[in-house]
Phi, psi and omega in degrees: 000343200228147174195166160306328219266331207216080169277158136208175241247162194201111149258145176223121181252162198019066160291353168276036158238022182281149192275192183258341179309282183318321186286293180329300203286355178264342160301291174324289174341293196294331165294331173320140206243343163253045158216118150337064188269129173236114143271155182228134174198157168261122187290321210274359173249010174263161194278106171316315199266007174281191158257022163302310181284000181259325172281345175271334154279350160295334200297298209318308199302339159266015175056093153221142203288139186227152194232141192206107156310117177234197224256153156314151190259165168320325172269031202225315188282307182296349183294310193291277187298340174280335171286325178310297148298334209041061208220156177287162173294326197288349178281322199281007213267343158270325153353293174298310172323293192307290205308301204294354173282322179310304196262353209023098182012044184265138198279350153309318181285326171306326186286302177337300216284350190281334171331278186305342186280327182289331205268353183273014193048025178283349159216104184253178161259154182260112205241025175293299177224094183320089176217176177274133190244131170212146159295086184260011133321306204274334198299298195330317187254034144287114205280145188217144191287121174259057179239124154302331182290308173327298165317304191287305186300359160298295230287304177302341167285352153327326232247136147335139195291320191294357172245334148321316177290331167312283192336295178288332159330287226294306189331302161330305216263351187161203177297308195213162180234111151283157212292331192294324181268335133021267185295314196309298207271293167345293183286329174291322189278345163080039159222172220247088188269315167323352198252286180346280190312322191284321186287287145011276203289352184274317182273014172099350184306322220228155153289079191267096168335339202110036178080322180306323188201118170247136151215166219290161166314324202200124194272040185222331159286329164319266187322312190289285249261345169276307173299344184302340188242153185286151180317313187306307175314321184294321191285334208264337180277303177310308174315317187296302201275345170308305164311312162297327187268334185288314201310326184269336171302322173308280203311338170231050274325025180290013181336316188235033204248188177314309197303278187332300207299298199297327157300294194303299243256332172285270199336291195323295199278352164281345179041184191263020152316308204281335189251141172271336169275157155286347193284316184293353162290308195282010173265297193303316171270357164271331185286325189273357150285324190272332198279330182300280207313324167236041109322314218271311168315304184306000000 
């Protein structure tokens, strides 16, 4: 399928959170010369004393290019905002000062903080003469947090508690959510999580595939909308909802299909802390025997 001549190309984003099993097989990989590798990781989230950093100076022995992104400069943010508003730079250029001081020119955290800024009416339109208009005393001596996950779990507490309950749904099963796993769970929580979700994504959280598949925007809206619940929760949600999907997985014969998988992996992360029965470990541990063999089969 590969060649010199024909590479292809394989990106993997946020590899310092890769195990150590995984970073070896992804070393290994990366010598082949006829595939393309773009590893992504953030330094400020690696572990220095794991082995991602030991493994990132082993990387040097394949002579591979290395490119390191840092946040936007002050005229790179006002370009981003004056294109937003639709204003010249020079009207958006103290506006832009102030953000690029807030977010220090990272362009996620900007669009979010223009969010939060549009939605505290601290940047309105002005209808005298219709333009975008801001209070740049008060954003300036606003305190805002510089952390983007802070920031979004502010913003989200804003949200109707039943678009919040989307959130934290989609948050449990992954990255991204199917229409199939939706429905399943819609009827276990006896709420309209596809509606949830459709609400969501107008307001930028989520992405909506053509309805087939939503997943979040950003692995920092994730990353906001998991954390918003205590660990116990998290643990109390993965069970439930693990528990809905294998029961529909059973009942209609999906024993070995993705849906088995994405339900064990849900139980699994609820752990045995999360089961109220005692009956349910040996249910719970014959479901993970059935799911290794056919992994294994796979």
């Amino acid at each position: 399928m590969s060649s010199h001549s024909r590479p292809i190309t394989i990106v993997i984003d946020d590899i310092q959170w890769a195990d150590a099993s995984s970073l070896m097989l992804a070393g290994n990989l990366a010598s082949n010369k006829s595939v393309f590798f773009i590893f992504c990781f953030r330094d400020d989230e690696a572990d220095t004393s794991g082995p991602f950093t030991a493994w990132l100076s082993s990387l040097s022995l394949l002579s591979l290019d290395e490119l390191k992104l840092g946040g936007l400069n002050v005229d790179g943010v006002n370009r981003l905002v004056s294109d937003a508003l639709h204003l010249v730079p020079s009207v958006t250029r103290p506006l832009s000062t102030v953000l690029h001081h807030k977010t220090r020119g990272l362009p996620f955290f900007v669009r979010r903080l223009m969010y939060s800024l549009e939605q505290q009416n601290l940047i309105h339109v002005q209808m005298e003469t219709p333009r975008w208009t801001w209070e740049l005393e008060r954003i300036a001596n606003l305190e805002i947090s510089d952390d983007a996950v802070a920031l979004l779990m502010e913003e989200m507490k804003s949200l109707p508690s039943d678009l919040q309950l989307g959130l934290q749904v989609a948050a449990c099963i992954g990255t991204r959510i199917t229409k199939h796993e939706i429905d399943i769970l819609s009827r276990d929580q006896g709420k309209n999580l596809y509606d949830m979700l459709s609400q969501v994504s107008m307001k930028g959280y989520m992405n909506n595939d053509n309805g087939s598949i939503f997943s979040f925007a950003h692995d920092k809206i994730e990353q906001a909308c998991y954390e918003s619940m205590s660990e116990e929760l998290r643990r109390v949600k993965h069970m439930r909802y693990g528990l809905a999907l294998c029961s529909h997985s059973m009942e209609n014969g999906e024993k070995h299909g993705e849906l088995f998988f994405t339900a064990l992996n849900q139980i699994n992360h609820g752990g045995p802390t999360a089961v109220q029965d005692c009956n349910q470990k040996d249910i719970i541990a014959a479901l993970n025997l059935r799911g290794g063999k056919r992994a294994i089969e796979l």
